[in-house]
N, C-alpha and C positions, 0 to 999 in steps of 0.2 A: 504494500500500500504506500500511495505517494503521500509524503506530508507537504508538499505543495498545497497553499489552501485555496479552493477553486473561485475563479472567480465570478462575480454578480452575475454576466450571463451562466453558466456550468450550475450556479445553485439553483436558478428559478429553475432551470431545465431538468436538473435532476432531484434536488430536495430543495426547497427555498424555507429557508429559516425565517423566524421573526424579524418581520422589519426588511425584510429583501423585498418585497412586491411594492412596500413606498418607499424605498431607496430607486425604484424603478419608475414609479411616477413622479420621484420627486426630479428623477433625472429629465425626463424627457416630456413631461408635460412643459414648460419654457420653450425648449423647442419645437411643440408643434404647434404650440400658442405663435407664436414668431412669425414659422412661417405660413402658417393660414392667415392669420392676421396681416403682415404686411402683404400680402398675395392675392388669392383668390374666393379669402373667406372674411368674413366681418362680424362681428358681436357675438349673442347668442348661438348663431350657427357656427361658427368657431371651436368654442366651450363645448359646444353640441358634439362636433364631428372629433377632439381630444378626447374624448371618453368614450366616444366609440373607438378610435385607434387603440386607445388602453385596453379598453377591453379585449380589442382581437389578440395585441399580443399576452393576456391572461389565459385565451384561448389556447394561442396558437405557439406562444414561446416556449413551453414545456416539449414541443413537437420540432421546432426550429433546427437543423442540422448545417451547424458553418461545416460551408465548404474550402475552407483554409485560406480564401482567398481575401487578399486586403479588402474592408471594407464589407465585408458580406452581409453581416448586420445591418448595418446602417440603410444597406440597398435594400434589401428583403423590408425593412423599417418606411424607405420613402416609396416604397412601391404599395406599400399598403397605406401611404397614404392619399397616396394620387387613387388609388381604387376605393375608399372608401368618400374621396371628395365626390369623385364623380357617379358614386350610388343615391349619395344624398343630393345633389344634383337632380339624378334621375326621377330618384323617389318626390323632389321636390317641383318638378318638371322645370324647373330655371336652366338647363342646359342652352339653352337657346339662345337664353339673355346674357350667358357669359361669353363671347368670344374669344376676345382678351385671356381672358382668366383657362378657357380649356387649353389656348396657345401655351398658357403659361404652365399646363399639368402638360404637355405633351415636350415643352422643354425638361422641365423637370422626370419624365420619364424617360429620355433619351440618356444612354448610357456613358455617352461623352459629353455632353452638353456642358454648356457656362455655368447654367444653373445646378447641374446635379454637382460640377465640380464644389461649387459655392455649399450647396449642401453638405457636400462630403467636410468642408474645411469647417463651416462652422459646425456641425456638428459633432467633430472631434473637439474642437477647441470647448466647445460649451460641456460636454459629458467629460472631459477631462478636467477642465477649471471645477465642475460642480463635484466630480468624483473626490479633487484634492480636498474641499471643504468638507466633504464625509467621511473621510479619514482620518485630518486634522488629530481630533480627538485620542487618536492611537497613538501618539507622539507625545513626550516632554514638551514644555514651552523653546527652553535651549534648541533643542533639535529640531524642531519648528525654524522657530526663526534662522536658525544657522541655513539649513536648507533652501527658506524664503528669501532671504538677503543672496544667497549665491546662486541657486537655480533659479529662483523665480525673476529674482531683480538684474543678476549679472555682475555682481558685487565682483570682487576676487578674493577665493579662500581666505588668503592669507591677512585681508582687511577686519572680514566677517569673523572669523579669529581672535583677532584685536580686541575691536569691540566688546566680543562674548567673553571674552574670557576662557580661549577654548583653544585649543592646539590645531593645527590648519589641518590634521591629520580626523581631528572628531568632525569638523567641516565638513570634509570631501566622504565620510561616511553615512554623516545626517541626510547629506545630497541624496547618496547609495540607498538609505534607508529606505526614505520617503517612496522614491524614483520603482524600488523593487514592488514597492505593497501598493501603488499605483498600477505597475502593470500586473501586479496580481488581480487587483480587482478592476482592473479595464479590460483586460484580456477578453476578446471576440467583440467587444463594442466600440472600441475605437483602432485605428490604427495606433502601432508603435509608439508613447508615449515619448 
């Protein structure tokens, strides 16, 4: 048995603990808030159509099989959302009256496009920025900050050191710390940390 501890995708999929299903909507409702909202959805229908995508991956994420390939998640993620805009759409017969907005799910479906690229970026950035803040907690403050100041800001060890109170050697390990239990628990939801 691995002691590798699996990460937020591998639990819901296989046992999800306490608190992993809203570690999951705490990740990814922001982002589909975002991009329905600045796109091709507006208000209540919005809110409407994020809790229906919640829901399917409640459905369907336990079932979910990455295919090792960068980004697999995320795709299989925006593909269920461009398919459930446009059921609610259907169901709500305004397909008609969105032009604009089905150009912009047929961008967003296309597998090179601008916009999937824009997708793919912000939403690594967002599920990883949000993933470090649910971590946080697992860390000392020192090793926090040492971390923060060097990986996050760009500091150089050996300043962040200084400051802390800490050997350029506890630095460059805080980094290591942080950086490992990130990609433990990012692992299949974002690219490479």
């Amino acid at each position: 048995m691995s002691s590798t501890p699996l990460s937020l995708l591998e639990r819901i999929r296989q046992r999800p603990g306490p608190g992993d299903w809203d570690r999951v909507v705490s990740l990814y409702t922001p982002v589909l808030q975002h991009w329905l909202r600045s796109h091709p959805v507006q208000g209540a229908d919005a809110d409407d159509l994020v809790q229906t995508v919640l829901a399917v991956l409640v459905e369907k994420l336990p079932l979910f099989a990455h295919s090792g390939r960068a980004g697999a998640f995320r795709t299989w993620l925006r593909r269920i959302l461009v398919y459930q805009v446009r059921y609610h759409w259907r169901v709500a017969g305004r397909v008609s009256n969105c032009p604009s907005a089905e150009e912009y799910l047929e961008q967003l479906e296309a597998a090179d496009g601008e916009l999937t690229r824009r997708w793919d970026l912000e939403h690594d950035r967002h599920v990883a920025r949000r993933l470090l803040e649910l971590i946080r907690d697992e860390f000392t403050a020192p090793t926090w900050e040492a971390f923060e100041r060097y990986a996050l800001h760009g500091r150089p060890p050996a300043e962040v050191a200084v400051e802390l109170g800490l050997t350029v050697n506890a630095v460059l390990i805080a980094r290591s710390r942080v950086l490992r239990r990130l990609r433990e628990e990012a692992a299949g939801l974002v690219d490479e940390p």
